[in-house]
N, C-alpha and C positions, 0 to 999 in steps of 0.2 A: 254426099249429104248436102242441101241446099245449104246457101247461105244465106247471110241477113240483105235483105233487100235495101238498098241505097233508101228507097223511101218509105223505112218501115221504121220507125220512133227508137231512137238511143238516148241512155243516161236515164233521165227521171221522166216518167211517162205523166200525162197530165189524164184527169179524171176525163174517162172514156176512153182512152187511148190504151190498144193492147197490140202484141204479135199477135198473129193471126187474122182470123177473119170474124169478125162479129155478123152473127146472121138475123139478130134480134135484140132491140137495147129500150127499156122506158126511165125516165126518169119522174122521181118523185119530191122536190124540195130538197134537195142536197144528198139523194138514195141515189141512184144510179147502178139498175138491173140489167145485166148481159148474158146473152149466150155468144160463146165465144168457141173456135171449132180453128184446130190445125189436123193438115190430114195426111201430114207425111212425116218421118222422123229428120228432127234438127238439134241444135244446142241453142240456145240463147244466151246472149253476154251477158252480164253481170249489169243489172238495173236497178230502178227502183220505184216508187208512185207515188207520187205526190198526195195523194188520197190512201185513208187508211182503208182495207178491201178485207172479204170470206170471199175466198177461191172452193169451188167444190166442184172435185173432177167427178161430171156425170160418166162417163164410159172413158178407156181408152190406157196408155201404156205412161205413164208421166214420172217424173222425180224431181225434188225440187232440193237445192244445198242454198243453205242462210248459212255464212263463214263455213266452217268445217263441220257444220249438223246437219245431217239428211233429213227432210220427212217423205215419211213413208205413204204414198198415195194408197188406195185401192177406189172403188166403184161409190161412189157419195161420201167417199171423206169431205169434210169441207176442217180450212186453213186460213187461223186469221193472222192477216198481217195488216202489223202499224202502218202509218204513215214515213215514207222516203225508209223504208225496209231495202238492205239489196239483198238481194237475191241471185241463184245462176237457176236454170231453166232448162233439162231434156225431155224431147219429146221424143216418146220410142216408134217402132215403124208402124204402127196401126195407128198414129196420132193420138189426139185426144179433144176429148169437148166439155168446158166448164157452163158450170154457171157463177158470173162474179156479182159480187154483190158491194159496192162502192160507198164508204160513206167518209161524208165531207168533216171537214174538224169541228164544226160547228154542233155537228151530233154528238161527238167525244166532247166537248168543254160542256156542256149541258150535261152529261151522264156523269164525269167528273165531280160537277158542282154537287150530283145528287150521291154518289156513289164515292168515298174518299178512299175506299182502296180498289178503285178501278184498275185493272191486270191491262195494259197493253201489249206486254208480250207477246211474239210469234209464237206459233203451236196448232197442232191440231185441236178443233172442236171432239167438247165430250157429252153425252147425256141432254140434258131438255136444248142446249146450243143446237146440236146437230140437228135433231127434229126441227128445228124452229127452221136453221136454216131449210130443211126440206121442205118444210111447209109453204117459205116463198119461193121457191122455186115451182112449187107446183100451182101458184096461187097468184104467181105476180100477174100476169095478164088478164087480172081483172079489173085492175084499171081502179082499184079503191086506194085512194092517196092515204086515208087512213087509218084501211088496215096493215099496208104493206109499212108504212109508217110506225105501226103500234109492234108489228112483229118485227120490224129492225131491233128498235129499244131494247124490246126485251131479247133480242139475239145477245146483243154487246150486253149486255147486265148479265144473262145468262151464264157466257162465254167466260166473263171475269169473276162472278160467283166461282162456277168451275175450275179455274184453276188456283182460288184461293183454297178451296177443299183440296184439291191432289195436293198443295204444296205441304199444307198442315201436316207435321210428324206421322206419321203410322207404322206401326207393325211389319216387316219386312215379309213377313207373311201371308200379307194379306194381296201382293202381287199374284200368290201362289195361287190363291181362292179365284182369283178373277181368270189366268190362265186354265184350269179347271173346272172352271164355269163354263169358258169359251169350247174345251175341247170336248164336253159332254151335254152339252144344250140341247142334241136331238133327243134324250132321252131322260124321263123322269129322276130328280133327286132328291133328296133329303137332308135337312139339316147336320143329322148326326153324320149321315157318310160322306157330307163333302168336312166336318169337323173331325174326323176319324182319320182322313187322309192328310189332312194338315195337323192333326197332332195336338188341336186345341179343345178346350170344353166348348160344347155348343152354344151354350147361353153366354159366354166370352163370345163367341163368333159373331156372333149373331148383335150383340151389342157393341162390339168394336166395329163393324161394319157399318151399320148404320148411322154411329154417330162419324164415321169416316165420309161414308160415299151419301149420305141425307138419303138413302133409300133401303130399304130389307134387301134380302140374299135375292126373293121370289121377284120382285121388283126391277133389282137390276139384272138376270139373269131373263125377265121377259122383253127388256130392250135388245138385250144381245140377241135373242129368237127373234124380235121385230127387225133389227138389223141384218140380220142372215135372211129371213123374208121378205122381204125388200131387197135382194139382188135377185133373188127367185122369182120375184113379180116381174122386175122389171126385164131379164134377160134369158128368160125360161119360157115356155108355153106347157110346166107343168099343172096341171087344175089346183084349187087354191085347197083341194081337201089334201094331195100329195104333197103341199109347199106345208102345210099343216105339221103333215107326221114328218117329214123332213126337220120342218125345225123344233120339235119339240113338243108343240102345243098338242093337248088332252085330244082336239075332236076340230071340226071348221070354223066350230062356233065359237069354240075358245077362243082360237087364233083372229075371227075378226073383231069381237070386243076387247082383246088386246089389245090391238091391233091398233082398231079407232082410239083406244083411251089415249095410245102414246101416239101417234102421229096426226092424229084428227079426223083422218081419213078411213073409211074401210079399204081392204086389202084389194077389191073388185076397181074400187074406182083408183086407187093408187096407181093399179095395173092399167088402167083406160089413161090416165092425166099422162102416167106416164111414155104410152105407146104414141098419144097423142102428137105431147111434145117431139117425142122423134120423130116419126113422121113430117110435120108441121120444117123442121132444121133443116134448113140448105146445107150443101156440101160448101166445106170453106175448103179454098188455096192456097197452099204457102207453111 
């Protein structure tokens, strides 16, 4: 397994600075957008970045341990970590390719000043966070200083909304609903029968939920079919009417006004941004 390269950045990495190989980077007033690509399996030491970052592994095999907690990758998770965060870093034998998204402290005491319980916490992105970040990643190369600007903001406000809702008390039950959400989304439900299977009255369900997660059962349950649709766009050459009945959705036309309303995008061009992007990525070394 390689090792670390004598001239490859130890200890606290300064803003821009990664292992790997960067094949694409813009900078926007204290934003700093990367694509960032290893293409053979390693371990990385224990570091840290001086700049607070969303990491989202676009393809590839990765795990990442903060002290003794794992987070769990898969295909556009994206992970936000504070500023001078350590971390330890493997990369498995297919590599992998991010895209980092960098922001200077100067964005965090502004959001601070407007936001008095801003979450800095590490953790994975959830709900409008994760879209948002997909949104720049699909969008930064257009070179608008103040959109990619405006879609930062509202990532980190987003990101910290979110995890003040997970934290809030809930129902240990309601774990139950989301797992059964996840494992039946190709196929039509129902209020009462996902309330029948958890054991609670409907109209309980239904108003414990939303004052939990700020969206209905129907709501959050067409994120998760957006988010199962979106590895099918991007790593399938299934047509968009079978990515369709795959993840759920009534008919094509459901699935792309869904589709558009949570990511911005329809599911056609998601599939082109994002074939583009690959294509477009050098092979990095190391």
């Amino acid at each position: 397994m390689p090792k670390i390269a004598a001239n490859e950045p130890q200890g606290q990495l300064r803003l821009g600075q990664f292992y790997g190989e960067v094949s694409d980077r813009a900078s926007f007033s204290g934003i700093t957008l990367s694509d960032l690509a290893h293409t053979c399996e390693r371990h990385l030491p224990a570091h840290s970045h001086e700049a607070a970052f969303f990491s989202m592994m676009v393809h590839g095999d990765y795990s990442e341990r903060i002290g003794s907690r794992s987070i769990p990758y898969r295909s556009f998770s994206t992970v936000f970590h504070p500023p001078e965060l350590v971390h330890k870093d493997h990369i498995g034998a297919v590599g992998v390719r991010f895209f980092m998204i960098e922001v200077q402290s100067e964005w965090l005491a502004l959001l601070q000043r407007e936001f008095q319980r801003l979450d800095l916490s590490p953790g994975l992105c959830h709900g409008e966070a994760m879209w948002l970040a997909n949104r720049l990643y699909l969008e930064y190369d257009k070179q608008d200083q103040l959109h990619i600007e405006s879609l930062t903001c509202e990532l980190l406000a987003a990101n910290s909304k979110a995890r003040i809702i997970r934290e809030t008390r809930k129902p240990p039950w309601l774990a139950e609903v989301v797992e059964y959400l996840r494992a039946e989304l190709g196929r039509p439900l129902t209020l009462e029968e996902i309330a029948t299977k958890i054991g609670v009255h409907p109209v309980y369900l239904s108003r414990i939920f939303r004052h939990s997660f700020r969206q209905t059962l129907g709501e959050y349950l067409n994120s998760l079919r957006a988010e199962s649709a979106r590895e099918h766009l991007a790593f399938s050459r299934e047509p968009l009417s079978g990515i369709a009945a795959l993840c759920g959705f009534a008919d094509q036309s459901h699935f792309t006004r869904t589709f558009r309303k949570i990511t911005g995008t329809t599911p056609g061009t998601f599939r082109s941004l994002i074939n583009s992007r690959f294509s477009r990525s050098r092979p990095a070394h190391g």
